[in-house]
C-alpha positions as a Markdown table, in Angstrom:
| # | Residue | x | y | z |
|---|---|---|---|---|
| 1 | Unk | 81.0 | 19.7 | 37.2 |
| 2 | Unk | 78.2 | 21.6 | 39.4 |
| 3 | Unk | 77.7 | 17.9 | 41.3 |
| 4 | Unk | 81.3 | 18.8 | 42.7 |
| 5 | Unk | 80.6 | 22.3 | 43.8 |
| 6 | Unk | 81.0 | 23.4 | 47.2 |
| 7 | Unk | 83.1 | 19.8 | 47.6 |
| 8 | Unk | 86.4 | 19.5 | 49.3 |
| 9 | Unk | 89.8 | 17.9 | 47.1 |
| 10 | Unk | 93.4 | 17.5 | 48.3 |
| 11 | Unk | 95.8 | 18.0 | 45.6 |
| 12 | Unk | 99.2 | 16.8 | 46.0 |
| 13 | Unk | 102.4 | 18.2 | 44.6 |
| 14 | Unk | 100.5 | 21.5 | 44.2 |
| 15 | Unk | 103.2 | 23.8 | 43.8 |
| 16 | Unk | 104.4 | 23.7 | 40.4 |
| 17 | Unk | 103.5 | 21.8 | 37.3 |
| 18 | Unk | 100.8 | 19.9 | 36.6 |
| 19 | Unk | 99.4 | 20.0 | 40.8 |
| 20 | Unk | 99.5 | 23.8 | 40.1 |
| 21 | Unk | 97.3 | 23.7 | 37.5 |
| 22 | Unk | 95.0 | 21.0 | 39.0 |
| 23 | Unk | 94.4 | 23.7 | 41.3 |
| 24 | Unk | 93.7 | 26.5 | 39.4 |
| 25 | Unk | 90.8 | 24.8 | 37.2 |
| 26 | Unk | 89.8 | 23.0 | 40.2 |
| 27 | Unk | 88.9 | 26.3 | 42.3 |
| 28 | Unk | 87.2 | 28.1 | 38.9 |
| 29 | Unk | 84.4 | 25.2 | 39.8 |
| 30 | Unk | 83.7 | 26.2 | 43.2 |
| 31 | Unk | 85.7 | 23.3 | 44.6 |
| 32 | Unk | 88.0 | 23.8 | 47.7 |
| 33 | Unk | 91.6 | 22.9 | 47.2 |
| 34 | Unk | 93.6 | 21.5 | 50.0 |
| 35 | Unk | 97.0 | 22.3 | 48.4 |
| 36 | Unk | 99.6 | 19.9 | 49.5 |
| 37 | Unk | 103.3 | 20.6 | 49.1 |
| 38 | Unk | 106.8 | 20.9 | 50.5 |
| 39 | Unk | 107.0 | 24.6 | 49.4 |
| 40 | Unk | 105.2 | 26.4 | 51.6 |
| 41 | Unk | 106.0 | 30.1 | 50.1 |
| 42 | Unk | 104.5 | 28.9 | 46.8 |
| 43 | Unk | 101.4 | 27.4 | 48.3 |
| 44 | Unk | 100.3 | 30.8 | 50.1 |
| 45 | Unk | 101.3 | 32.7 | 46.7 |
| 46 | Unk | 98.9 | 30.5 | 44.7 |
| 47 | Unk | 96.2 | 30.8 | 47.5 |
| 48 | Unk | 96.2 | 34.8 | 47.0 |
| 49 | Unk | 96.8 | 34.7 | 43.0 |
| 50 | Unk | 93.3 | 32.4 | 43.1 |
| 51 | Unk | 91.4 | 34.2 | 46.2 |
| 52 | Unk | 88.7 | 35.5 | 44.1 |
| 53 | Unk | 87.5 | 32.4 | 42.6 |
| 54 | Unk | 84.0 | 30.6 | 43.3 |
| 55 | Unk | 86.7 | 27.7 | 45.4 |
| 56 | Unk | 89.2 | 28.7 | 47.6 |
| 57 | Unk | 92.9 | 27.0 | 48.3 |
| 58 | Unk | 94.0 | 26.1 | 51.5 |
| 59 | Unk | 97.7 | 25.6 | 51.4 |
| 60 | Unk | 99.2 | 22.5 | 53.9 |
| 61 | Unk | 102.9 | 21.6 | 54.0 |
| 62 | Unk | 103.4 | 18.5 | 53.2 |
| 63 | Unk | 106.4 | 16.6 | 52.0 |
| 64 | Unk | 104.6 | 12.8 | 51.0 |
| 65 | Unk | 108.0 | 11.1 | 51.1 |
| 66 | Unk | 107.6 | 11.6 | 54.8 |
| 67 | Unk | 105.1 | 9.5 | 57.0 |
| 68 | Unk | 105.2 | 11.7 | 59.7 |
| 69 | Unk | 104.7 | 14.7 | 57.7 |
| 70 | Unk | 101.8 | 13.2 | 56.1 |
| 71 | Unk | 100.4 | 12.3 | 59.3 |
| 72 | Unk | 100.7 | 16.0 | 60.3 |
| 73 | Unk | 99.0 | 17.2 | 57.3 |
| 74 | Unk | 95.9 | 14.5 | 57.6 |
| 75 | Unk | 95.6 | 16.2 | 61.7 |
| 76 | Unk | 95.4 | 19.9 | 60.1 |
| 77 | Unk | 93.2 | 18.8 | 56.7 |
| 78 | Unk | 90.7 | 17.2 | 59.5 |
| 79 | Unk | 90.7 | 19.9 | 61.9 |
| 80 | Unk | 90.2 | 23.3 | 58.9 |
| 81 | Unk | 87.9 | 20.9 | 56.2 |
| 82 | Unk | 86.5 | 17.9 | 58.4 |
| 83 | Unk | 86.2 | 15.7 | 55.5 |
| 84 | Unk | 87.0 | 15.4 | 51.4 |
| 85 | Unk | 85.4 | 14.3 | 48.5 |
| 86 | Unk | 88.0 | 14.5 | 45.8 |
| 87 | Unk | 92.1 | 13.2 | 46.2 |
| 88 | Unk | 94.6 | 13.9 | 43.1 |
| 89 | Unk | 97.4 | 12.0 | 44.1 |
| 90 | Unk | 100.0 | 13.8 | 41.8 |
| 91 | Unk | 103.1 | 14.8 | 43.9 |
| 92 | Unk | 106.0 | 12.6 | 42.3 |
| 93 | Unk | 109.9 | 13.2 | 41.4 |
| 94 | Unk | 112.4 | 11.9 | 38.7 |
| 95 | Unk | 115.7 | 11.6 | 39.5 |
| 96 | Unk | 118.7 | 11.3 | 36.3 |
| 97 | Unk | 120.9 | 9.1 | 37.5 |
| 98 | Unk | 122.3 | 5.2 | 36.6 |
| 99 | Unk | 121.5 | 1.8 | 39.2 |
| 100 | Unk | 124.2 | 0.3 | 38.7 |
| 101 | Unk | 127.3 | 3.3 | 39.1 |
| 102 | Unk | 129.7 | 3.8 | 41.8 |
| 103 | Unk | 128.7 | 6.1 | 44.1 |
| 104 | Unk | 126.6 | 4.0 | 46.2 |
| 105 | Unk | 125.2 | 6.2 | 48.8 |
| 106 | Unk | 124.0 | 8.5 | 46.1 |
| 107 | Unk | 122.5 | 6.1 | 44.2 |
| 108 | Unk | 120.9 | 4.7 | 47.4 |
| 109 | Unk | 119.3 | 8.0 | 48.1 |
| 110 | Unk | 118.0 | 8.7 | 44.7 |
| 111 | Unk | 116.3 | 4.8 | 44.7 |
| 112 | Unk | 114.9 | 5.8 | 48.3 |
| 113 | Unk | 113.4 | 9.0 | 47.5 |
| 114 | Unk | 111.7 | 8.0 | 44.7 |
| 115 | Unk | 110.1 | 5.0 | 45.8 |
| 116 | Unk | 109.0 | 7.1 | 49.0 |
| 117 | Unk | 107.6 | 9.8 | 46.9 |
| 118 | Unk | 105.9 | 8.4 | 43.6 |
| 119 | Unk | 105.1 | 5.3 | 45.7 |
| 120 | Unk | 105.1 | 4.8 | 49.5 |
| 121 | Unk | 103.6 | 8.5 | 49.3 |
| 122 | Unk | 100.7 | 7.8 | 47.2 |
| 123 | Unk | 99.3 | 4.6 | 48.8 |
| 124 | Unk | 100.0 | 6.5 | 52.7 |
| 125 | Unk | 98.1 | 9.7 | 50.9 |
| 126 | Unk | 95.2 | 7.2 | 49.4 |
| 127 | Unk | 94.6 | 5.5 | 53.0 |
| 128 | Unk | 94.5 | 8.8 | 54.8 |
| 129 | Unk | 92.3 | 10.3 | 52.1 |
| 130 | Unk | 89.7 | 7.8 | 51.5 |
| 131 | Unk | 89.0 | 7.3 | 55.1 |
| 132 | Unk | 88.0 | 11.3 | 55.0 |
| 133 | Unk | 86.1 | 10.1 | 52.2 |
| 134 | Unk | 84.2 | 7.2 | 54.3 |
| 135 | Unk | 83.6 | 10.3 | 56.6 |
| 136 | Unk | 81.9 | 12.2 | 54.8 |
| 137 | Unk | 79.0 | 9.4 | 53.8 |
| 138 | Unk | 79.1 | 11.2 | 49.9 |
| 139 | Unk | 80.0 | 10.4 | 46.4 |
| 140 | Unk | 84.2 | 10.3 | 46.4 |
| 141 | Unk | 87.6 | 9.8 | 43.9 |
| 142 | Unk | 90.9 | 9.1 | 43.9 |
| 143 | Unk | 92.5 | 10.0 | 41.1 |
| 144 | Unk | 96.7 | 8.9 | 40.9 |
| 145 | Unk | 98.7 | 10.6 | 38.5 |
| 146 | Unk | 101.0 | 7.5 | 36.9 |
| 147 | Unk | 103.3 | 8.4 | 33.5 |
| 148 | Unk | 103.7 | 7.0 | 30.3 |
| 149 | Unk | 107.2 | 5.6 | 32.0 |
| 150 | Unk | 104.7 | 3.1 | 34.2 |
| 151 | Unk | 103.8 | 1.7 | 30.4 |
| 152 | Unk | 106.9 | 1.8 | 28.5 |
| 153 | Unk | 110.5 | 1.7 | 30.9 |
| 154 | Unk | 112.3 | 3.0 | 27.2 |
| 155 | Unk | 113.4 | 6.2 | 28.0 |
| 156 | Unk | 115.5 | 8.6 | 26.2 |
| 157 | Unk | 117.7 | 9.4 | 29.5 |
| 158 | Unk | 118.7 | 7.1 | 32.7 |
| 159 | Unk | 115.7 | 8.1 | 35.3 |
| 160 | Unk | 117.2 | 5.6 | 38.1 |
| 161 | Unk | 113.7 | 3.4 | 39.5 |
| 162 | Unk | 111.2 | 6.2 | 38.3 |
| 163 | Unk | 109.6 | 4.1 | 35.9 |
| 164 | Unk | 109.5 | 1.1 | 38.2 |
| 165 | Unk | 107.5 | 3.2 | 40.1 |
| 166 | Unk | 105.2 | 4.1 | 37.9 |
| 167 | Unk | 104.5 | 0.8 | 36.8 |
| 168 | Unk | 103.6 | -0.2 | 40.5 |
| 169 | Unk | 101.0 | 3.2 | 40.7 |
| 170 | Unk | 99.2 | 1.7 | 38.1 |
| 171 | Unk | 99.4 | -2.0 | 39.6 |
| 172 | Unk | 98.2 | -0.3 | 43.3 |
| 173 | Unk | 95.6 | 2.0 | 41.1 |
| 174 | Unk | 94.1 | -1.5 | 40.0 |
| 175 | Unk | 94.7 | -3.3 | 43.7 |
| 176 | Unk | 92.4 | -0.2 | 45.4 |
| 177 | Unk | 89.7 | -0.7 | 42.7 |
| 178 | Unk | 89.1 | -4.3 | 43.5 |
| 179 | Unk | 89.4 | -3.8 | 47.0 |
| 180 | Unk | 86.8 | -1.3 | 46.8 |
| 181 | Unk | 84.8 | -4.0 | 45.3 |
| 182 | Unk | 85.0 | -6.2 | 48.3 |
| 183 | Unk | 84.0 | -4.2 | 50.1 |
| 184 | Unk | 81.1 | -3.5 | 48.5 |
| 185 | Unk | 81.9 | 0.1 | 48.3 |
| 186 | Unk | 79.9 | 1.5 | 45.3 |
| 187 | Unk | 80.7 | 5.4 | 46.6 |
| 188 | Unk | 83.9 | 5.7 | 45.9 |
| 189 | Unk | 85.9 | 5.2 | 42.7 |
| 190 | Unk | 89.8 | 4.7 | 41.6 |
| 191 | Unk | 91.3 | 5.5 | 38.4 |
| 192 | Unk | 95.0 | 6.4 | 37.1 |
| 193 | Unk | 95.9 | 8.5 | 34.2 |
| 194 | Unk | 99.2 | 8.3 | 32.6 |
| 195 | Unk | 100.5 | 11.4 | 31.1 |
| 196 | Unk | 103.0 | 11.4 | 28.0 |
| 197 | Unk | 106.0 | 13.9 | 28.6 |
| 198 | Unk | 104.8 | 17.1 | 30.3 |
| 199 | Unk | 107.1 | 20.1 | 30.4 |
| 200 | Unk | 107.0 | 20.7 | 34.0 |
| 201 | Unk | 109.9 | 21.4 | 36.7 |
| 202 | Unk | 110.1 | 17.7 | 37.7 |
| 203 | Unk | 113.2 | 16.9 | 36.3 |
| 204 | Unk | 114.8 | 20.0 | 36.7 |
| 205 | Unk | 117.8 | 20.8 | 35.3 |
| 206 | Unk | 119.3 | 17.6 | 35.5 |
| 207 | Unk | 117.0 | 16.0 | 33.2 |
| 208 | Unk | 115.9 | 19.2 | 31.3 |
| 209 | Unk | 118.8 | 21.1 | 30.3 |
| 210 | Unk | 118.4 | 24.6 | 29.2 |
| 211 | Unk | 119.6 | 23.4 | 25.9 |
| 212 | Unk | 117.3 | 20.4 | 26.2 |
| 213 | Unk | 114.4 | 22.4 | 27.7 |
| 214 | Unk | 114.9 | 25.0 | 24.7 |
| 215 | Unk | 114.7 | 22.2 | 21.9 |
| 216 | Unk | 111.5 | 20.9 | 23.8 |
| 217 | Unk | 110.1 | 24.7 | 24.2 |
| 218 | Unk | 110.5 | 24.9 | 20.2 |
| 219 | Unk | 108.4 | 22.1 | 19.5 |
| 220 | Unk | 110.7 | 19.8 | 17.8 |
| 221 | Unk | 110.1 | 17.2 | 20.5 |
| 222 | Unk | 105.9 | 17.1 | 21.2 |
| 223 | Unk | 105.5 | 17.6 | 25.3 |
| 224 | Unk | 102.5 | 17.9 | 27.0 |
| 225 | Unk | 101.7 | 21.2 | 29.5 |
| 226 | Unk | 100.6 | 21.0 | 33.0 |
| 227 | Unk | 96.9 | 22.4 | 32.1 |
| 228 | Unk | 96.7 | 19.7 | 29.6 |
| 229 | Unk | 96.2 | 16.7 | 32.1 |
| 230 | Unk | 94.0 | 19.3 | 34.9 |
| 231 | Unk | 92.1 | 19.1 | 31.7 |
| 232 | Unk | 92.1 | 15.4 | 31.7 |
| 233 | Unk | 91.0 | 15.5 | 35.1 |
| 234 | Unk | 88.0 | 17.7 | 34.7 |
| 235 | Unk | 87.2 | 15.1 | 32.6 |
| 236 | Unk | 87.5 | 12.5 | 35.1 |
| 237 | Unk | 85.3 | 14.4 | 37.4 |
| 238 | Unk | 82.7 | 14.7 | 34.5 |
| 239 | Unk | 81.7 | 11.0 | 34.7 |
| 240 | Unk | 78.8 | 9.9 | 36.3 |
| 241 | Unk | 79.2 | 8.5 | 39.8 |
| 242 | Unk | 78.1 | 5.0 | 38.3 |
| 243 | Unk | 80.9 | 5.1 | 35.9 |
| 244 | Unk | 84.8 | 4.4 | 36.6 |
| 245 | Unk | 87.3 | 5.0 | 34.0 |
| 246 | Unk | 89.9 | 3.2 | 35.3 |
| 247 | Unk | 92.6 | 4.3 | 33.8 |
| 248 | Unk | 93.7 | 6.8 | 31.1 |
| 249 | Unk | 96.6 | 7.8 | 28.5 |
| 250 | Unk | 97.4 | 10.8 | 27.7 |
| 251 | Unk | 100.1 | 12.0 | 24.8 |
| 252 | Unk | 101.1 | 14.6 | 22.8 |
| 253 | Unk | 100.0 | 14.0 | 19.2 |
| 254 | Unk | 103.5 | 12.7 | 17.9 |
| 255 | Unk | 105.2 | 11.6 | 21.4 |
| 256 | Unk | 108.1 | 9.5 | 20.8 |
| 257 | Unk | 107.5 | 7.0 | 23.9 |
């Protein structure tokens, strides 16, 4: 990890779950965070619970389902950091709800959100980030946080287009790779990793009841935590520059999906 210290990453979806704990490892390293979220408050209380590490956090409102807003962001990351070496694309929502039931504007809204968030989000964050990267003439990755879903659509509850959408991260993850190939850009690498069921706040309480939540909390039902895939990323940002894994799994021993 030492070839990363002193290096710049942007972590989306930093507020909670698993972009929380990206954070926190990421700052023990020495690396600067540019925490991205909607939740401002939470951003500013992570920057003061981690001021005393090697890295620091600077928190950025962001809200990735939003063009503009990321266009904001991008301005402000420019102007306090200049350029970045690292992007963890994680920010991403699941919705319970059915397609095909009667309350169409609902349902509309829910299908829009999440293909503007886990989808539309993550390329708009990968263009703006990479050409920070391109910037900075140094070694750079772009690492987008995908789901078991975008493997296996089976789930145990209706999650509207979420999995869709997870199967087209890791069909874009594979797109930027090659193109990156093209253009003959040996600097910067691409990868995915899919994470099995991770207790985190995504699906709130709609998908994780407090009766559901408690019956996961017990260990009955094997879930992943948040610092178990900042681990997985670590490990990411252990390989040598010349190496790309591409994409990785990542479940619970015993995960039902």
């Amino acid at each position: 990890m030492e070839k990363w210290n002193g290096k710049t990453a942007i972590v989306t979806g930093a507020s909670a779950g698993i972009g929380d704990a990206i954070v926190r490892d990421l700052v023990k390293y020495g690396i600067n965070v540019v925490a991205l979220a909607r939740r401002m408050d939470r951003l500013e209380s992570l920057q003061d619970q981690l001021k005393d590490e090697p890295g620091k956090v600077i928190p950025i409102k962001c809200d990735v389902s939003d063009k503009t807003s990321i266009d904001i962001a991008f301005e402000e990351i420019e102007k306090q950091v200049g350029t970045v070496q690292i992007l963890v694309n994680n920010a991403g929502i699941c919705l319970m709800n059915e397609m095909f039931g009667d309350d169409d504007d609902k349902i509309d809204g829910i299908i829009s959100s999440t293909i503007n968030t886990n989808f539309l989000g993550l390329v708009r964050v990968a263009r703006k980030g990479y050409k920070l990267m391109k910037k900075s003439d140094d070694y750079g990755i772009i690492i987008n946080i995908g789901s078991i879903a975008g493997h296996n659509a089976s789930l145990d509850f209706l999650v509207n287009v979420y999995p869709g959408t997870k199967f087209a991260v890791r069909a874009v993850t594979e797109s930027m790779r090659q193109e990156l190939n093209k253009l003959k850009d040996t600097k910067v690498r691409v990868c995915e990793i899919s994470p099995g069921g991770v207790l985190t706040e995504i699906g709130g309480d709609t998908i994780f009841t407090p009766e559901k939540r408690a019956i996961l909390e017990s260990g009955e039902y094997p879930m992943l935590k948040s610092s178990n895939i900042a681990q997985t990323v670590l490990f990411m940002l252990m390989t040598p520059y010349d190496v790309n894994i591409t994409e990785m799994i990542v479940k619970p021993v015993g995960e039902k999906i």
